[in-house]
C-alpha positions as CSV (number, residue, x, y, z in Angstrom):
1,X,0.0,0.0,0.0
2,X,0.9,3.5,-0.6
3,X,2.8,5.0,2.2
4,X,4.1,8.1,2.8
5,X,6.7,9.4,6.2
6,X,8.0,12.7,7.0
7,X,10.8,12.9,9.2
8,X,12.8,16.5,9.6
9,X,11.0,18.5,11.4
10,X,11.8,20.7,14.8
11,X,12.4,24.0,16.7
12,X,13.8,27.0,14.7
13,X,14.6,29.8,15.5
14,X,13.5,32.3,12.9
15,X,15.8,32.8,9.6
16,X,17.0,29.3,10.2
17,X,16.7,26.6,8.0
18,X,15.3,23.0,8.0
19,X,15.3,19.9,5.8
20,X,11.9,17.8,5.2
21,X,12.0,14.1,3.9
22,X,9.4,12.2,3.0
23,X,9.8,8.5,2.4
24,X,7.7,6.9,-0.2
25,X,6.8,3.2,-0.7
26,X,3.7,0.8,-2.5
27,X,3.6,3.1,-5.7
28,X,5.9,3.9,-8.4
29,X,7.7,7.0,-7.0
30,X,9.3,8.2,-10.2
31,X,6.5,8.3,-12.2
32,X,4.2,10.3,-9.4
33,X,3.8,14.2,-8.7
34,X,4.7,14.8,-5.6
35,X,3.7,17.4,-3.2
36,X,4.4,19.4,0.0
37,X,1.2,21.0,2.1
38,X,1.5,22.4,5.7
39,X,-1.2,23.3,7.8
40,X,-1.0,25.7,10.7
41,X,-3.2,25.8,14.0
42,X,-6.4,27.3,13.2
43,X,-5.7,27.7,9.6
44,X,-7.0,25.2,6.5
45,X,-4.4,22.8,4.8
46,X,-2.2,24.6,1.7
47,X,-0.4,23.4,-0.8
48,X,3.5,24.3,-0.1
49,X,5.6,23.1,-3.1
50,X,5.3,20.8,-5.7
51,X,7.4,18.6,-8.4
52,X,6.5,16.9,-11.4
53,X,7.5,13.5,-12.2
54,X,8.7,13.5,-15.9
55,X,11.2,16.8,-15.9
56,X,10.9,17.7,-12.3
57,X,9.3,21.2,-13.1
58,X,8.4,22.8,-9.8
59,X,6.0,25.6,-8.4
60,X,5.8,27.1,-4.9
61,X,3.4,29.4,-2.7
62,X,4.1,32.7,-2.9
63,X,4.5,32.8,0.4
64,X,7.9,30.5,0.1
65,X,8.8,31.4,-3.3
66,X,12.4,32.0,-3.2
67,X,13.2,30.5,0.1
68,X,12.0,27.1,-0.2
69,X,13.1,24.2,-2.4
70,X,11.4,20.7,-3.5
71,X,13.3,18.2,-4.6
72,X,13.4,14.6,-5.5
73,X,15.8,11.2,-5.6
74,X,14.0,8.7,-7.4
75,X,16.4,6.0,-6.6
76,X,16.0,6.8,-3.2
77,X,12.0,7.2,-3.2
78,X,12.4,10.3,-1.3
79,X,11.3,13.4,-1.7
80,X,12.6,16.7,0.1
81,X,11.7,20.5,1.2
82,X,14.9,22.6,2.3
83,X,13.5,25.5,3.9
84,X,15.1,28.7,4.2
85,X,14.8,32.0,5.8
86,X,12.0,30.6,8.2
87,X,9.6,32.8,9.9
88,X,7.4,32.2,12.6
89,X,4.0,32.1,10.2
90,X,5.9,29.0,8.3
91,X,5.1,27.0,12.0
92,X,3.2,24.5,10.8
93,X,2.6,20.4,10.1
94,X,4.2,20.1,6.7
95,X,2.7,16.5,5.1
96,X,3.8,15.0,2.1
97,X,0.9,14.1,-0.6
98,X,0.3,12.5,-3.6
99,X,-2.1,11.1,-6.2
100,X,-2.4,7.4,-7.1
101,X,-5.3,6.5,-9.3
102,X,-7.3,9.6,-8.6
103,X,-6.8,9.1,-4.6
104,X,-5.1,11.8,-2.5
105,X,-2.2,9.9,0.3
106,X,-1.1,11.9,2.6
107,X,1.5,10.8,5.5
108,X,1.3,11.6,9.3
109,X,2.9,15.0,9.4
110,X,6.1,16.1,10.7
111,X,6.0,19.4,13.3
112,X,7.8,22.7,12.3
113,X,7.7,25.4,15.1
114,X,9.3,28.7,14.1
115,X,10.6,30.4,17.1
116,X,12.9,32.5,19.0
């Protein structure tokens, strides 16, 4: 079955930086979208980053354009989000996402608290 862990996550302090990982299994990684949402207290679930399977074309929030990064190792089955610059609005649970025959997979979360 599809699965999907995030591991990197922590305490910042703000203009720090931080590097997500998500671990993917039970699908064929390389030829799958992949996505980074994060959803903070209070707030609704939005989409972070993204990267494209075929050429690895990416697009980003505003809000992290320019200070965030997705990439991927397809060997590896991992996908990652180096984050940059953080501020405390970035605190968050970042989960990794994607598609597989029209359903959405999402894994458990992993906690980023931006903070001095």
């Amino acid at each position: 079955q599809v699965q999907l862990v995030e591991s990197g996550g922590g305490l910042v302090q703000p203009g720090g930086s931080l590097r997500l990982s998500c671990a993917a299994s039970g699908f064929a990684f390389s030829r799958s979208a992949m996505s980074w949402y994060r959803q903070a207290p209070g707030k609704e679930r939005e989409l972070v980053a993204r990267i494209t399977s075929t050429y690895g074309s990416t697009n980003y929030a505003d809000s992290v354009k320019g200070r965030f990064i997705i990439s991927r190792d397809n060997p590896k089955n991992t996908v990652y989000l180096q984050m940059n610059s953080l501020q405390p609005e970035d605190t968050a649970v970042y989960y990794c996402n994607t598609r597989v025959n029209s359903m959405d997979y999402w894994g458990k979360g992993t906690l980023v608290t931006v903070s001095s």
